[in-house]
N, C-alpha and C positions, 0 to 999 in steps of 0.2 A: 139250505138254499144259498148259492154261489151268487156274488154281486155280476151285474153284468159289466163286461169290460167294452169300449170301444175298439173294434177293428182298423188299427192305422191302416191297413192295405186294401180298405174297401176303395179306395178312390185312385189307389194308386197305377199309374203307367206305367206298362212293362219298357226299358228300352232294348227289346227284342228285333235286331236289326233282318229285314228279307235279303237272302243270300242270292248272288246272280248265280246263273248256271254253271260256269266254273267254281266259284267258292262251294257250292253245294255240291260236285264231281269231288272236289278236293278233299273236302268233309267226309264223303262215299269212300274213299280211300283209308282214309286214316282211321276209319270207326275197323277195318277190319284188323289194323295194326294194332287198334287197343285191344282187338279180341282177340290176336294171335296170341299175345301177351298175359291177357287172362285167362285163356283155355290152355295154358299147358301148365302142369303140375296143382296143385291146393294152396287155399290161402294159408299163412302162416297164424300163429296163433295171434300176433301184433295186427294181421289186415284184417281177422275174426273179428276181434274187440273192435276194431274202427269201424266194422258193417253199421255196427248201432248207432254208429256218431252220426248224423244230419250235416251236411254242411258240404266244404268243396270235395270235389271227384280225387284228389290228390289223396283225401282221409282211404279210400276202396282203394285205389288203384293210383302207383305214380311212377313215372320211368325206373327209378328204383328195380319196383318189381317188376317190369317188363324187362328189363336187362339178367335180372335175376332168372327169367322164368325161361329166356331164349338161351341163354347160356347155361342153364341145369344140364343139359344130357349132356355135354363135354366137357364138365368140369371133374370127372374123373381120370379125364386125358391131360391133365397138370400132371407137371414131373417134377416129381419129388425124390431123389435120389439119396444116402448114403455112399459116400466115396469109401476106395481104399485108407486114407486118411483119416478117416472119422469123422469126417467135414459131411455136414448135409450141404445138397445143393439144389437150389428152387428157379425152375427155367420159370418167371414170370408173365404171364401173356398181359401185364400192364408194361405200358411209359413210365417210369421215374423220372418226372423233368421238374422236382424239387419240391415237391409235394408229403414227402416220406412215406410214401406206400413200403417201399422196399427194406425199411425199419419195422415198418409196422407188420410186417407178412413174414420174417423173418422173426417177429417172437412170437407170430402163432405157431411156428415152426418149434421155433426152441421150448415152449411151453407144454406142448404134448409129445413131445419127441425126446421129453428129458433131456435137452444140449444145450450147456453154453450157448447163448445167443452169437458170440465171437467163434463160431465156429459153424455159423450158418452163412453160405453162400449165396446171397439172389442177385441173379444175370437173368438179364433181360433176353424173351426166347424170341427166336426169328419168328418171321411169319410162320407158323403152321395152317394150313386151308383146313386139315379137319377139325382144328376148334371151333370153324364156325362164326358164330355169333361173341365168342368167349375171349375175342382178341383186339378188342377196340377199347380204350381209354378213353373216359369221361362223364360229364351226370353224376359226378361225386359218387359213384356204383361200384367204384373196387372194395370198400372195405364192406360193403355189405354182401358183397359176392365172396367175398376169401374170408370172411369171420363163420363162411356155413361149412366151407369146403376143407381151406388149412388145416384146421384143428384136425378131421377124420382122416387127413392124406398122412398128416403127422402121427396122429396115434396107430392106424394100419401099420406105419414104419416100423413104429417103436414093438406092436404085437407081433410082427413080422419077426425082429431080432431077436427075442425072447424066443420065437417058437426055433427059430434056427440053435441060438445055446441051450433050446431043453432037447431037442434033437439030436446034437452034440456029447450032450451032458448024461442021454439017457434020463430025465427027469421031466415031470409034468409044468410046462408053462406057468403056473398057478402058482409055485414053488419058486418063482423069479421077481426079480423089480431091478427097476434102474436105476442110476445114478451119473448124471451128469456125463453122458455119453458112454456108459460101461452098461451092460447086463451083470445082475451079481446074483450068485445062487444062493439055496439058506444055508451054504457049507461053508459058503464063503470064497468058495472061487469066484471069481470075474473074466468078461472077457469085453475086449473095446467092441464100441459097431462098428469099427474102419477094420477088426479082423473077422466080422461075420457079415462082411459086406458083400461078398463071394457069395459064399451060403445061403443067404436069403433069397438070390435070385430063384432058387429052387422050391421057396415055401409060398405056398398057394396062398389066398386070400384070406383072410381070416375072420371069421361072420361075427358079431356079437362086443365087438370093440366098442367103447365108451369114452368118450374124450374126460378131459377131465373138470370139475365142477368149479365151480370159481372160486369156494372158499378153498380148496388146495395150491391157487393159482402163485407163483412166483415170480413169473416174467411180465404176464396180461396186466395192464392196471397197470404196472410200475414205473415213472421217469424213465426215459431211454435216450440215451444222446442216440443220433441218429447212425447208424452201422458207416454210412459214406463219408462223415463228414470231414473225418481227420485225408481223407485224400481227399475230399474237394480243395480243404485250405492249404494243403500241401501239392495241391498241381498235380497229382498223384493219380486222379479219377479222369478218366478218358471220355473224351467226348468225338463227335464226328468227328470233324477236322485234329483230332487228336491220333485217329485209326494209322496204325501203319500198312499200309495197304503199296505194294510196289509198283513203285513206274506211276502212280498218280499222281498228276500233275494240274497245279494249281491255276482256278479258271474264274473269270469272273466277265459280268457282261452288261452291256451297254442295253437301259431301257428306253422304250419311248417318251415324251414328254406327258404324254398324257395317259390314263388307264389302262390297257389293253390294245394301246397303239400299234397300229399296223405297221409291219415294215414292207418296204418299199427296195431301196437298194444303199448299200456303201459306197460311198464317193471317193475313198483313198486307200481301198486294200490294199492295194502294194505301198505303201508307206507307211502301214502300221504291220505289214508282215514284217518287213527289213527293220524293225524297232528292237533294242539288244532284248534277247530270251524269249523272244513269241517262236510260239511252235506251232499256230495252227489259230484260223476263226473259225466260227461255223453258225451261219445263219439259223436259230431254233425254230425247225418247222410249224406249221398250221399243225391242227387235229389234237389230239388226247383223247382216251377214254375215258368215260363219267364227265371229265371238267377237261378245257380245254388246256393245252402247253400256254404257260407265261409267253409273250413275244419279248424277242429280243436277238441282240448280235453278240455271242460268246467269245471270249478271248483266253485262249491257251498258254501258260509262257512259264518259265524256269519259277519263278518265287511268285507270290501273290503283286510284292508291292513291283513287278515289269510289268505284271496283267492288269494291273490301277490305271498305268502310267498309258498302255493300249488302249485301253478301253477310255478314258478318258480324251483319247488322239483321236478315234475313229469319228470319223463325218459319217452318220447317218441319215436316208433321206425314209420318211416315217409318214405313211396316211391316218386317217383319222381315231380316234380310238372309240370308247363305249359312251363316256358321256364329257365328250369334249363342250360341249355349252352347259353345263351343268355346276351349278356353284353353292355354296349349303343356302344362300336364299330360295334358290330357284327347286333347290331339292326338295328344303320344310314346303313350302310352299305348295308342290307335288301331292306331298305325303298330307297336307292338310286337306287340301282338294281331296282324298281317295278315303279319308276319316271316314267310318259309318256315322250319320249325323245319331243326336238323338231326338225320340221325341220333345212335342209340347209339355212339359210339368202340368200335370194336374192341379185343379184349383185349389187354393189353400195350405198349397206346401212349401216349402221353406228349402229355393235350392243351394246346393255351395257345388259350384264347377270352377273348375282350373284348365289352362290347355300349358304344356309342357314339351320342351325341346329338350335333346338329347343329341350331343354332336356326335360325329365319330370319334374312336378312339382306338387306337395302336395298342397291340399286344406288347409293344416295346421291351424284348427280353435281352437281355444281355448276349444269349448267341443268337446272332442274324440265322436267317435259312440257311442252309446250305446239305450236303448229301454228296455221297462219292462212289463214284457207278464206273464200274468195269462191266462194258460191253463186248464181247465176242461172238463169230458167225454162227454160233449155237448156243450161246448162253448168254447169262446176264447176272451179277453179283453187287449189290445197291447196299453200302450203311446210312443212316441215316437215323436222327428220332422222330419216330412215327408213333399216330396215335391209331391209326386203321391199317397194319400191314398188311393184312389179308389182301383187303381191297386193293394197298400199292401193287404187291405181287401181280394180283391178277391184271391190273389195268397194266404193267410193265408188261407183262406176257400179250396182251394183246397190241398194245403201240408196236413190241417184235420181231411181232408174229413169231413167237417162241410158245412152245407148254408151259404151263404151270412148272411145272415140275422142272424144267429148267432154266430159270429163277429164284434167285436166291435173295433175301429180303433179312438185314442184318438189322435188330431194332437195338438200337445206339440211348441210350441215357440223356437226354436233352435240359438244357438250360432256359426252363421255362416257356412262357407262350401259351397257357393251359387255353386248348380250342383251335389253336394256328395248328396244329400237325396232326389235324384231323386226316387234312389234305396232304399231298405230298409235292407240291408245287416243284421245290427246288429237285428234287430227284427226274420230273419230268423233264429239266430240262438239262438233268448230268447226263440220264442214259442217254437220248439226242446229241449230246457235243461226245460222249464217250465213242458212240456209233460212228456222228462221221469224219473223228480226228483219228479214229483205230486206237486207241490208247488209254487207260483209266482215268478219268476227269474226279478232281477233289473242286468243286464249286462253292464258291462263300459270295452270296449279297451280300455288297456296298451298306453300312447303316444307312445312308440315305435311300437305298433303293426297298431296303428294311420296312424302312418307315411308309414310305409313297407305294409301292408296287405289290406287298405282299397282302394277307388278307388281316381285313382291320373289323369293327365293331360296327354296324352299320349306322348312321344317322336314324334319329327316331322321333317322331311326336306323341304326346300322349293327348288325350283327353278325360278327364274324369268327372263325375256328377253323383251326388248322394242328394235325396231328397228326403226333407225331413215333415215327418205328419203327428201331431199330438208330442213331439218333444221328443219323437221318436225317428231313427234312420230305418225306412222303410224300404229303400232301395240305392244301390251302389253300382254305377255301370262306367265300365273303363274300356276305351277305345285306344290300342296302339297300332301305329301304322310306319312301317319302318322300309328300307329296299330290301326284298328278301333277301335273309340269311342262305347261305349257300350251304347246303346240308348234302348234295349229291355222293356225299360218302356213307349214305343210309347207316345200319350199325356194325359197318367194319367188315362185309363182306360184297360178291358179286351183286347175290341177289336183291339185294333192299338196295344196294349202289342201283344196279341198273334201275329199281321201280323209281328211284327219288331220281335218276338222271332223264325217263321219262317224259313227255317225249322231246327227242334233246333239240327240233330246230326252235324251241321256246323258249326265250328268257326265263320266264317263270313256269318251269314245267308241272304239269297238275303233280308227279311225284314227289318235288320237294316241297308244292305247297303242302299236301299232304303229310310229312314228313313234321314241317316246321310245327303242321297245326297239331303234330301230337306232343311235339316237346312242349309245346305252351300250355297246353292244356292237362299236359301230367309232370308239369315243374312250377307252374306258379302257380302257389298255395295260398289264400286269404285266411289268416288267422281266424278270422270275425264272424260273426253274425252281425250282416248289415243288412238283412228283409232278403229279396232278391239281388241277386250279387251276381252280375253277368261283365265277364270279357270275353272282349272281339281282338283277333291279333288280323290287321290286314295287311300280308306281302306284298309289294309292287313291283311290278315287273321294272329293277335297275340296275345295269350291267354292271355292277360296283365289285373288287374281290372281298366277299367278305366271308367268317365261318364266326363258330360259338366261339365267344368270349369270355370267359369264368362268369357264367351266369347272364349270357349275352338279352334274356330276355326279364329273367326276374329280380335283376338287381334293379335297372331301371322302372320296372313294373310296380315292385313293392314298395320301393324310393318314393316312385308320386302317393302310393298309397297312404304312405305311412305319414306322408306329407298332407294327406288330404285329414287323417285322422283327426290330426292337431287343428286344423281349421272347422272339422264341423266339431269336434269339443267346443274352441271359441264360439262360432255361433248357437251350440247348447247350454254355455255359460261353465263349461264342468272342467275339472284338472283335467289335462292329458293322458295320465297314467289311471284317476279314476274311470276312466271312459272306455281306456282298451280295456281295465280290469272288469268292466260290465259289459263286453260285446268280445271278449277273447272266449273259444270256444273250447280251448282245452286246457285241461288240468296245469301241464306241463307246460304250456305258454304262460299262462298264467305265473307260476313258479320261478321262472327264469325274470319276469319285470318285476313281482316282488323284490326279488333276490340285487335288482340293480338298482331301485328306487330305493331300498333299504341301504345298501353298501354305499350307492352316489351322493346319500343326502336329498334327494330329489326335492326340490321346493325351497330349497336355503335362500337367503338374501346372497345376493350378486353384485356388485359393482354395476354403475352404467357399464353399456357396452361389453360385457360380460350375459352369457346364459348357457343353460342348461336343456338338451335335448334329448327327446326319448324315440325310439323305435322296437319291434317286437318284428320278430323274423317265425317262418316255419316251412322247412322244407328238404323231403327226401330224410320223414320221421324223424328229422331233428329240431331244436327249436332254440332260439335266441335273443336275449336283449338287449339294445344296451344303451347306458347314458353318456352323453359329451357333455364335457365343458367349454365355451369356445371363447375368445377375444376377438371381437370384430369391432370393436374401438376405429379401427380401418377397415368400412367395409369390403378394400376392395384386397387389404392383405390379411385375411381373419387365420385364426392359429387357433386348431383344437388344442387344446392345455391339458385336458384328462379323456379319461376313458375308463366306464367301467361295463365290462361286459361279461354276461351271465350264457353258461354254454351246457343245454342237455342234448347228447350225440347217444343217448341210450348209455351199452357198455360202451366203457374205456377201454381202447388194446394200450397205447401210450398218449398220458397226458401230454407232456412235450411237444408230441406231435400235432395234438388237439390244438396247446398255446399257440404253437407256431402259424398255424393256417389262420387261425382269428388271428394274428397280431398282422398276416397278411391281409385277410380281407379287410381288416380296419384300415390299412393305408391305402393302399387300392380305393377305398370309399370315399378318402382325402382327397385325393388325386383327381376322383372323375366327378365329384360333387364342388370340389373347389378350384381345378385350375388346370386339369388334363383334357385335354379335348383338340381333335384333329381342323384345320379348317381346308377345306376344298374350295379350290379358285380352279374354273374355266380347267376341268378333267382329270384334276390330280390338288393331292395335298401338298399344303406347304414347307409342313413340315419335314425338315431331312434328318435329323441329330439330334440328341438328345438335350443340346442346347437351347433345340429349339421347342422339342416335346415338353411340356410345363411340367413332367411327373415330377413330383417332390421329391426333395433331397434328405434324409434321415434327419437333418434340423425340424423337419417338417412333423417330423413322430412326435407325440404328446410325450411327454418324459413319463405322466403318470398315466400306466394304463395296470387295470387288475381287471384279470381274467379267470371267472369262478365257473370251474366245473361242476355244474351240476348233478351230483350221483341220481342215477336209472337204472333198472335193472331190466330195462325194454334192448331187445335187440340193437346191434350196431345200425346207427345211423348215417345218411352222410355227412360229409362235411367239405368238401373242397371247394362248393359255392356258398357252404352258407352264411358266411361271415358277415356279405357284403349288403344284404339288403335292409337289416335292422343299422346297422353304421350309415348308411345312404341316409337313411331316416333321420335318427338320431342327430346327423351331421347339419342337413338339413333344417331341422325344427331347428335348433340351437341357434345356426344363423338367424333365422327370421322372427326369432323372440330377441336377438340383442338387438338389429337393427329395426327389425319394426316393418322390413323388406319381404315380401312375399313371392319365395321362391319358383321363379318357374322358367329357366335357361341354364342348359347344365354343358360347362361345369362357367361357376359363377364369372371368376375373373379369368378371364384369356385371352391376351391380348395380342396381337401379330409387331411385336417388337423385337424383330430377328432381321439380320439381312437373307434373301432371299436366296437359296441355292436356285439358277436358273434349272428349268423343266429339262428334263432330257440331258441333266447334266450330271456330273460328281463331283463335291469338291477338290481341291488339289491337295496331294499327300502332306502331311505337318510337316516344316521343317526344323530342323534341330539349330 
């Protein structure tokens, strides 16, 4: 006989919000998106095991695999080459914009291909249209997409050159092996692959190849500095405005004062044409396809700093723009109003709610936009880093009116921005000035125009509520309502572009609600078991430029979460880290806050004004934790002082690169929890410069930070967002245990202590 238990959830209220007709059309959309995704190919054995698990839809199914499952039938259309040289070479259909993908793909290469890793090639491949699905960057999904594919394109290579020297050789394949770029026979001859690299074009495919195991592995797993790095620090590594491209001539342009400001007319062309080295303006048309052209007035001239000195001369007369009365009061305020409410609490429960702000926030990357477009009366040839070329391509060919096919889309190596070059902003408006100056436009945004005019992080509210019954968390319901994320570059091709552009005379078109609501719904993951566990994401229709921003929805999501954790332990009376460790639902989450509650000291005596923060991350089958120490002695200048954080990404290809991305998402989580954040006055931000952008300065990095790779033998996981939501946390709680402050306006201190670049303006060049 079993004692009877009490059922917490017999009393409990669902906050189960009624969808109006649009949200529920929207929904109708996106549910087929999640099945396009799960009806093509089988689960893998990692989503088998998860069937069992209970808990969020992220555990079956998360963009992850839908990226995996749309890009399977063309990822045997990767090119994988052996040169005459002996050099492998890998056209990559990802962005490198400092991430180390192209380290890391480059020893799956050298690993099954038997090569020297310094003797593997990866450039970035133009647009190709029939990858398809297979050429858009982002969702932390390239290494789990090239950790299935690399290894088989590499070993077919390496089986390839074998059958070419037993061909040669007169002997059976079987009777072969390699050696660091050589075939070698059991006779003992040898011969390089840059001399059977002819030959093989002739040997068929070869059925029955085996990658190789991991305990043979020598490259995978191992430290790797990163293949680019000695030319990035030597100026060495080419970027856009780096391309030698002739006759491109250096362009830059005069925006409106305010968001998406209309132009009207120039008041003094002829005195800034006759200004020394302008060779041409060109008002940037109306229209675009998928996303509308930037507005603005382009300016042509011999060097960039003549095209400053124009552009800065020109009187422009400019009508209203998207939300020229709009200001972040008037915006939260909006966003509060459009919140699904929630229910009445049920009698007898115990609630803990929080409401949370979330400003904008600037991609703020070191190279501004820019793109360099050679336009002719039958073609068209655009460099640029892009994260969707397919889609550039095609939308270039249609603005045109050119084929596909004559269009040429050059994907250029970029300098951060992870989510700005979704879009391709700055190119829409090279090919326009390229078109009607007749000549090739090399264009670069003003930093200030960087900051104000390009696409930023959207402002966000949150809401959250846990209701607690018998000692128990019986229910967990979080409401985020933010100006929709502009997604209209679906996943990097025509077709999902046009459904998410859908129908286009709408702000909020049902396609990228749709769109938005599946990255939400298959990227932010609740670790927990907390009863019913429901979120709502509500887009608003507000003309703001905005796209994904390393985690544009689950950093801030997980942030209040993890934030909310620490407060209903307080109100259960229980440690932090005992609390997640009793409602964490997997093994491996579990593992990773052991491993930092162990490592950090967790619970040490502290100085006043001194504490210790904990967060627990999981997403895109990765999983993370991690502890800070912070100093808020000054609440309003606090300073994380350590960092320990615990990292399972499954396999390892390079730790290095693992460190590198957490030691980025930990300062990013600095930045946007403590003192990064955009402020918008009446249509536009204020910030111009990085003087005036609050991101921290490297003083700002905790000197101690330990970073522990947790060994998995589960497939590759991601990682390029996942650093930031457990540090968001961590960052967080630690503040509001030293000061006793309960966080809920991010990022904490930001003050508007800058003088003001006027709107519609550019600062004047430094002088020496």
């Amino acid at each position: 006989m079993t004692d009877a238990q009490p059922n917490p959830q017999a009393n409990l209220s669902l906050d189960v919000p009624a969808l109006n007709r649009r949200q529920l059309l929207g929904f109708s959309i996106a549910g087929p998106v999640l099945s396009l995704g799960v009806g093509l190919g089988t689960a893998t054995p990692s989503q088998a095991a998860l069937l069992q698990v209970p808990g969020d839809i992220t555990d079956i199914f998360d963009y992850g695999d839908l990226v995996f499952k749309v890009a399977f039938p063309t990822l045997p259309l990767i090119r994988l080459t052996v040169e005459s040289t002996g050099r492998a070479r890998l056209e990559l259909p990802r962005l490198e914009s400092g991430q180390g993908i192209s380290t890391a793909c480059a020893m799956m290469v050298a690993e099954d291909l038997d090569l020297p890793i310094a003797q593997v090639d990866v450039v970035s491949s133009d647009a190709r249209p029939e990858l398809l699905f297979n050429q858009q960057t982002g969702g932390s999904t390239s290494m789990r997409v090239f950790s299935f594919i690399l290894p088989q394109l590499a070993a077919q290579a390496r089986a390839k050159l074998m059958q070419a020297a037993a061909q040669q050789w007169g002997v059976h394949r079987s009777n072969l092996s390699t050696r660091q770029g050589m075939v070698v026979g059991s006779g003992g001859q040898t011969a390089s692959y840059g001399s059977l690299s002819s030959a093989v074009q002739s040997v068929l495919p070869i059925l029955g190849v085996h990658t190789k195991p991991a305990s043979q592995y020598q490259v995978m797993g191992k430290p790797t500095h990163r293949v680019d790095a000695l030319d990035i620090v030597t100026g060495k590594k080419k970027f856009t405005l780096d391309q030698d491209v002739p006759d491109a001539k250096p362009t830059m342009v005069r925006r409106p004062p305010t968001i998406r400001g209309t132009f009207k007319r120039i008041l003094n062309e002829g005195v800034v044409r006759r200004m020394p080295g302008v060779i041409g303006i060109a008002v940037i048309p109306g229209g675009g396809t998928f996303v509308p052209n930037p507005p603005g007035v382009a300016v042509m001239a011999d060097t960039f700093g003549q095209a400053w000195d124009a552009v800065r001369a020109l009187e422009v007369e400019w009508g209203p723009g998207s939300i020229d009365q709009e200001s972040d009061a008037t915006i939260q305020q909006k966003l509060r109003q459009a919140t699904v409410p929630f229910f009445l609490p049920p009698l007898f429960s115990t609630v803990v709610e929080a409401e949370f702000e979330w400003a904008a926030a600037a991609h703020a990357p070191l190279e501004v936009e820019c793109a360099i477009a050679d336009v002719r009366p039958n073609s068209a040839e655009v460099w640029a880093g892009l994260q969707s070329p397919i889609a550039t391509q095609k939308a270039i060919a249609f603005d045109l009116n050119l084929p596909v096919h004559q269009v040429k889309v050059h994907v250029v190596p970029s300098g951060g921005a992870f989510g700005r070059r979704l879009f391709w902003d700055a190119v829409q408006q090279a090919i326009q000035v390229s078109r009607a100056l007749g000549r090739p436009c090399k264009l670069m945004y003003h930093r200030t125009d960087d900051m104000r005019h390009t696409r930023l992080r959207p402002p966000q509210y949150h809401r959250a509520r846990a209701l607690i019954q018998m000692g128990q968390v019986v229910s967990y319901a979080h409401r985020v309502t933010l100006p929709r994320t502009d997604i209209r570059h679906g996943l990097g091709e025509m077709l999902t572009a046009a459904v998410a552009s859908a129908p286009g005379e709408l702000q909020q078109t049902i396609g990228n609600f749709a769109f938005e609501q599946t990255l939400f719904k298959t990227m932010v993951s609740s670790p927990y078991h907390l009863g019913l566990n429901s979120k709502i994401l509500t887009p608003i229709a507000m003309e703001l430029n905005t796209s994904s921003f390393r985690s544009v929805h689950i950093q801030p999501t997980r942030g209040v979460e993890e934030i909310m954790m620490d407060e209903i332990a307080l109100r259960l009376r229980k440690d932090p880290v005992s609390f997640r460790l009793e409602t964490l639902r997997h093994a491996r989450a579990k593992a990773v806050l052991q491993t930092v509650a162990s490592q950090g000291q967790w619970g040490k005596s502290m100085p006043r004004g001194f504490a210790q923060g904990i967060g627990v991350h999981q997403e895109s089958r990765s999983y993370t934790a991690c502890l800070v120490e912070i100093d808020a002695r000054d609440p309003k200048a606090p300073v994380v002082t350590k960092a320990v954080i615990a990292i399972d990404v499954g396999r390892v290809i390079n730790p290095l690169g693992v460190e590198a991305q957490i030691q980025g998402g930990l300062m990013e989580s600095i930045a946007l929890v403590l003192t990064a954040g955009l402020h918008i006055e009446r249509g536009l931000p204020l910030e111009g410069s990085y003087s005036q952008y609050h991101f921290p300065r490297m003083k700002a990095y905790p000197k101690n930070v330990q970073i522990i790779i947790v060994s998995s033998h589960e497939p590759v996981g991601g990682l390029g967002e996942v650093g930031m939501a457990a540090t968001t946390g961590a960052i967080a709680n630690a503040y509001a245990r030293a000061t006793g402050i309960k966080v809920r306006k991010f990022p904490l201190n930001n003050p508007v202590n800058f003088q003001l670049i006027p709107p519609g303006q550019l600062p004047a060049p430094p002088t020496r």
